[in-house]
N, C-alpha and C positions, 0 to 999 in steps of 0.2 A: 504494500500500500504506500502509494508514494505522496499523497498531499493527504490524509486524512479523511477524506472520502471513500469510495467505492474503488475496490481493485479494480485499476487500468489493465492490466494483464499477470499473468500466473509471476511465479519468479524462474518458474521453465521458461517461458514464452518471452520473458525478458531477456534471458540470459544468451538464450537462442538467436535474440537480434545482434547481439556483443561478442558472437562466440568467436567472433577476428580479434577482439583484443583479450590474447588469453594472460590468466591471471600468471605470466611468469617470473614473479617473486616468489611465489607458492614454492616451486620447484628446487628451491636453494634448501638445502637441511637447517642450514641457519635458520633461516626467516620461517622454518615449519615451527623451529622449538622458539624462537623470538616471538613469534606470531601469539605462540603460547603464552606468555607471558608479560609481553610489553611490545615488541619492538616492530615496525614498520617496513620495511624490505633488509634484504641481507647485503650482504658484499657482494661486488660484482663479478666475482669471480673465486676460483678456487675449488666449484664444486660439478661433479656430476649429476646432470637430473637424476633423480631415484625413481626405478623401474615398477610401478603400480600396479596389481592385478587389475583390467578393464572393472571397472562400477565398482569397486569394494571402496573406494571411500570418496565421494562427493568433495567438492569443494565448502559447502557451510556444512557440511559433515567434521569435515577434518578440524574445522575451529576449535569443535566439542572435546571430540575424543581427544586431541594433543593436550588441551589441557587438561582433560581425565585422567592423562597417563601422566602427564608431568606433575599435577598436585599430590598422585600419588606413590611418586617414586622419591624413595629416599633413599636420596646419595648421588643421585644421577648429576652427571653432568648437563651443565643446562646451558650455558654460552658458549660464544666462540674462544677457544685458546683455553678451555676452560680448565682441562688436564694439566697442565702447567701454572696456570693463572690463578685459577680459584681452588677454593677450598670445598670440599663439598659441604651443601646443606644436610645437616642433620636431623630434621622431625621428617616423617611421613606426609605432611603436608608442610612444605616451605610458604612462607611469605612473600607476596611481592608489592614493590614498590616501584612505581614510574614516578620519574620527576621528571615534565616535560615543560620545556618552556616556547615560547612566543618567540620566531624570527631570530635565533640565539645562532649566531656565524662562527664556523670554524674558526676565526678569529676572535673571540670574544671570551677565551679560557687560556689563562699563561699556560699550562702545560701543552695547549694547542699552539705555542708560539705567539697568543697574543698579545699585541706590543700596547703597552701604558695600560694591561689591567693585572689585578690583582685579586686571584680565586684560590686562595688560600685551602678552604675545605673542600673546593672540588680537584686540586691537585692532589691533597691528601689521598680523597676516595680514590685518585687514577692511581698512586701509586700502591697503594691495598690494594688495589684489584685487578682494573682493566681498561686498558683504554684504547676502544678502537677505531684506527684513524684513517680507515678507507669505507666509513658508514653511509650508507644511502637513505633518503626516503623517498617515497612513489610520487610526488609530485611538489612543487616551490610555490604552493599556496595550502592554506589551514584547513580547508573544513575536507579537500582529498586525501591530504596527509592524515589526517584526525582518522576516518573512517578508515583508511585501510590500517592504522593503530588498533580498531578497535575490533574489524571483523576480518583484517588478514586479504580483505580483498580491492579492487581495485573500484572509488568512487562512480566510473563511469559505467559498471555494475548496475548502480541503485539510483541512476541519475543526476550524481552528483558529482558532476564536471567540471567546477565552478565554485566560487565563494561564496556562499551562501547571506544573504544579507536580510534584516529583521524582515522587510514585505511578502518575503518568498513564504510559499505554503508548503516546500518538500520538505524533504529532511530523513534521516535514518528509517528506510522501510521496517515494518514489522516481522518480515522473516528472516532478517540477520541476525545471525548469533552472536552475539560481543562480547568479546572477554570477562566482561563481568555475570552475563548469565552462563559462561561454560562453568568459569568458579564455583558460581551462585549455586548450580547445580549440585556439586559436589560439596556445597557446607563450609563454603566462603562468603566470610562477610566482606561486602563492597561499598566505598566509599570514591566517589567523584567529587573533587573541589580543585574550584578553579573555573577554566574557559570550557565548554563543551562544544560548541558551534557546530551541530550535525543536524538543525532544527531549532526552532524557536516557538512551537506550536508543543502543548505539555504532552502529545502523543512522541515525540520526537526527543523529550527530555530524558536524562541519568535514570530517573525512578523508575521509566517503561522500559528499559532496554539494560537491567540487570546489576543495577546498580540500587544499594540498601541504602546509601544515604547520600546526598547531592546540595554542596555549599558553593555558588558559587555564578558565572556568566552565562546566558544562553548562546553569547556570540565576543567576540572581538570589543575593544573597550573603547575605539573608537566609532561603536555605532549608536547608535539613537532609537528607542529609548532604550535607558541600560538597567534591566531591571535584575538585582540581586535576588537569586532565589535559596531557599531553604528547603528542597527536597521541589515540591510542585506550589509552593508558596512564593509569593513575591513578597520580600520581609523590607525593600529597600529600593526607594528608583536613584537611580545617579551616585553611587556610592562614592564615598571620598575616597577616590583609587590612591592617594598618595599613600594610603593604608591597609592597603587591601594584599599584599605580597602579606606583612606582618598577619592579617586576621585568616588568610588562605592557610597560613603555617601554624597557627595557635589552632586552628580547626581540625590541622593533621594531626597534630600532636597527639590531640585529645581522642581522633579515632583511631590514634594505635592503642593508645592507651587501654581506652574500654573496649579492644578486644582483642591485648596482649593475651588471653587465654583461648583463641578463636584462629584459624589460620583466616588470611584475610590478603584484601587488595586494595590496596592504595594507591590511586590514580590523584596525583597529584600535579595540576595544570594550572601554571602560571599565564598568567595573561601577561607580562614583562619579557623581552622589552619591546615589546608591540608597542606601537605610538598611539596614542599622548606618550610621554615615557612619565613614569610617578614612580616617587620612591619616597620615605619616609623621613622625616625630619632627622634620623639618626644618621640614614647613609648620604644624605645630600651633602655636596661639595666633599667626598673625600677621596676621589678617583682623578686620577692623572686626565683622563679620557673623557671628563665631563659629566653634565648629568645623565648619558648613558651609562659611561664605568661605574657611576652610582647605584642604577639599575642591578646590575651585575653582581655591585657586589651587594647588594640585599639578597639577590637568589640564593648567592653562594652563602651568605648568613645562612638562611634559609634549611639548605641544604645542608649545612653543618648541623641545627637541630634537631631535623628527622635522624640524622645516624645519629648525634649524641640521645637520643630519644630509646631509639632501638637497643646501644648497647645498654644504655640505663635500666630497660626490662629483660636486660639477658635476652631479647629476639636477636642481634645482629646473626646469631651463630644460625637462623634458620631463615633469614631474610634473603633475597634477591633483590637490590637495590639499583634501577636502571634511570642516566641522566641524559637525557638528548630533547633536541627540539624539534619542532614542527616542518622546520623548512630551513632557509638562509636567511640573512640578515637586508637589513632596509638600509643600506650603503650612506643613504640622504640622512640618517637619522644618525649616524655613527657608529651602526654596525659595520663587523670587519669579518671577510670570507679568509681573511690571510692570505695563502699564498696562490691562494683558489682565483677562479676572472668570476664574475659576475657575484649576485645577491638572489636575494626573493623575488619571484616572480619570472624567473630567467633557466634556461635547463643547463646551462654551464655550470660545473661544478659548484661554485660558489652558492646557487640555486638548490642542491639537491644533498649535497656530499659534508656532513655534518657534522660535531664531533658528539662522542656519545663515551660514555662513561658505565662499566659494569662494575657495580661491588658483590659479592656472596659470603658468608662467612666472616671467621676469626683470621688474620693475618695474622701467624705468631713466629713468621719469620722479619716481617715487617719491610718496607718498601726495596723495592733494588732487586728482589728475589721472582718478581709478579710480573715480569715486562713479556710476557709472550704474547700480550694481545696488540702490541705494538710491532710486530710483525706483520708483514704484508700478505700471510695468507690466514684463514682461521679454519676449522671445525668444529660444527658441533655436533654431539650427539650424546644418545642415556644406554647405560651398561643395557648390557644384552636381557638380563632380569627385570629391566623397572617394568615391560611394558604389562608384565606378569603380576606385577605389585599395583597396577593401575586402580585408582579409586574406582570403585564401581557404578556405575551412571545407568540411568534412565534405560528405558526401555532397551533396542535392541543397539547401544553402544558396544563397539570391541571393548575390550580390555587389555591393549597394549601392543599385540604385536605389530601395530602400522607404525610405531615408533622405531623398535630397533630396523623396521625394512626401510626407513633415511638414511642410513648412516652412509655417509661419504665411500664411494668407491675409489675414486678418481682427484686428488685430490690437485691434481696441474689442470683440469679443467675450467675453462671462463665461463663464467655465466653473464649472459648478455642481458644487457638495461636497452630496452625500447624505449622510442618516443611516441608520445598522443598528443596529436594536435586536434586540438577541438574548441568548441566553444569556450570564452577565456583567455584563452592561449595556446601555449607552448606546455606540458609538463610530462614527466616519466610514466612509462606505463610498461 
């Protein structure tokens, strides 16, 4: 159902019209187990397609089950580089956490090379963990990027080619499965706060599409009117966004908190530094870079509290802690691609190619020992057992073995990024 009304056509008969632009980020093992758990397309290379029995697993099929099999494998390798880099999670159901932000450019994190800023805590996280520095996502605008974030497939899918802006009536159809109901399924509590922009209409909001609790924007903070919602409440129109990074992160806090006894999903979505840029009276004026590096460094505050948060309730050791943005940076606004040509809105690197941050676990070797995700090829994949350990799900889901039949065969293989021109523009497909 694509505007709230009466179905226009099946999601066969849609998909049917589309079947030339196939979903091929799916195909990467990466972006199967990412797709599981946070992440938006793989690396562009590195991997062999994995060879599928014809019909055994659907595309909004596959949503489910990966993370069926991922919530309930414990020990599994779950990132790229991840043998070397990470530590494994320990509970049977791991934690996850996306921190995602607004227009944030390879340039725009020192450990990324960024010149005149200072991200203290998200350096840290890189060197505990992972830092991977050939990241893509599927398109250099918000609400394509968001959705293939949320349901692993590509926006022009469910008609949504384009930035979606308050007048519009589409938004997130009803037969996509998103991350938060594959969880939800399995006995994850789900939390959205922040930007959502996949809909504006309360069919299209966090609460319908698998998500238990929802603080936060329908759209981008530069649009009109800007109403704060509190799950399907509007609690606030025009919030004073110089404040709103600070009340986004005092909100997270508190949803780990009440359900540090619970496995759970934290999808945390900064609206910064999307333009207007606001930042709080505490980081204003202390960035080389202006009141963008101000920006920046509030997230990175930010960011430092959810992990001081986690290790605080003994979760780090079971958490999956992932940091990337939506797209490139607004170049005019003082965002930096780095070494990358272009920004947001452009399919040149600078547009699409990101920097993104994995943490999992205890580092008790502690920084200098963790760098293998800085390596220019990655894998991933879950022991040969997790798919056997897979939580068990709904009606007639597998229980695992589509997991270990990804595992990389071919590992000097490129996997190629297409272009879609469409309505809009220029973006990856």
């Amino acid at each position: 159902m694509l505007n709230g009304g009466e179905p226009r056509e099946s999601q066969a008969g849609f998909e049917n019209r589309h079947a030339g632009q196939s979903d091929r980020f799916l195909s990467s093992p990466l972006t199967r187990i990412f797709v599981s758990v946070s992440l938006c397309i793989s690396q562009r290379h590195d991997f062999a397609e994995p060879q599928l029995s014809p019909g055994t697993v659907s595309r909004r099929r596959f949503i489910r089950q990966s993370a069926l099999a991922l919530a309930g494998a414990a020990g599994a390798s779950v990132l790229a580089g991840c043998d070397a880099a990470l530590q494994p999670l320990k509970g049977a159901k791991p934690n996850f956490v996306i921190l995602f932000t607004d227009d944030l450019g390879y340039g725009d994190i020192s450990s990324f090379g960024g010149p005149g800023i200072s991200t203290p805590r998200l350096d840290r996280m890189g060197a505990e963990g992972i830092r991977l520095t050939d990241f893509y996502v599927p398109s250099p605008f918000c609400s394509q990027s968001r959705f293939a974030l949320m349901t692993g497939r590509y926006g022009i899918r469910a008609g949504i080619d384009h930035v979606l802006f308050p007048p519009e009536t589409i938004g997130i159809p009803n037969w996509e499965i998103t991350l938060g109901q594959a969880l939800k399924s399995v006995g994850y509590q789900t939390g959205c706060i922040g930007k959502w922009h996949l809909g504006n209409k309360a069919q299209f909001l966090p609460p319908r599409h698998g998500f238990d609790y929802f603080f936060g924007l329908p759209h981008s903070n530069d649009m009109v009117p800007l109403p704060l919602y509190l799950n399907e409440t509007v609690i606030q129109q025009s919030p004073d966004q110089d404040t709103l990074t600070a009340r986004y992160t005092s909100e997270a806090l508190k949803f780990i908190s009440r359900n540090q006894t619970r496995p759970f999903l934290l999808y945390l979505a900064h609206m910064a530094p999307h333009v207007p840029l606001h930042t709080s009276a505490t980081f204003r004026g202390t960035s080389p870079r202006g009141l963008y590096g101000d920006v920046i460094a509030e997230i990175d505050w930010s960011t430092g509290q959810v992990l001081d948060t986690l290790r605080d309730l003994g979760l780090d050791e079971n958490t999956l802690v992932i940091f990337t943005s939506d797209n490139g940076p607004l170049l005019a606004a003082g965002g930096s691609a780095g070494p990358l040509r272009g920004g947001k809105a452009g399919v040149y690197e600078g547009g699409v190619r990101l920097p993104c941050i994995a943490l999992a676990g205890h580092d008790p070797g502690g920084a200098g020992e963790r760098r293998a995700g800085e390596q220019p090829g990655h894998s991933a994949h879950s022991r040969h057992d997790s798919g056997g350990r897979a939580a068990a799900g709904p009606g007639d889901r597998r229980q695992g073995d589509h997991v270990s039949a990804h595992r990389p065969r071919d590992l000097s293989a490129r996997h190629t990024l297409l272009l879609h021109y469409g309505p809009g523009g220029a973006r990856v497909a």
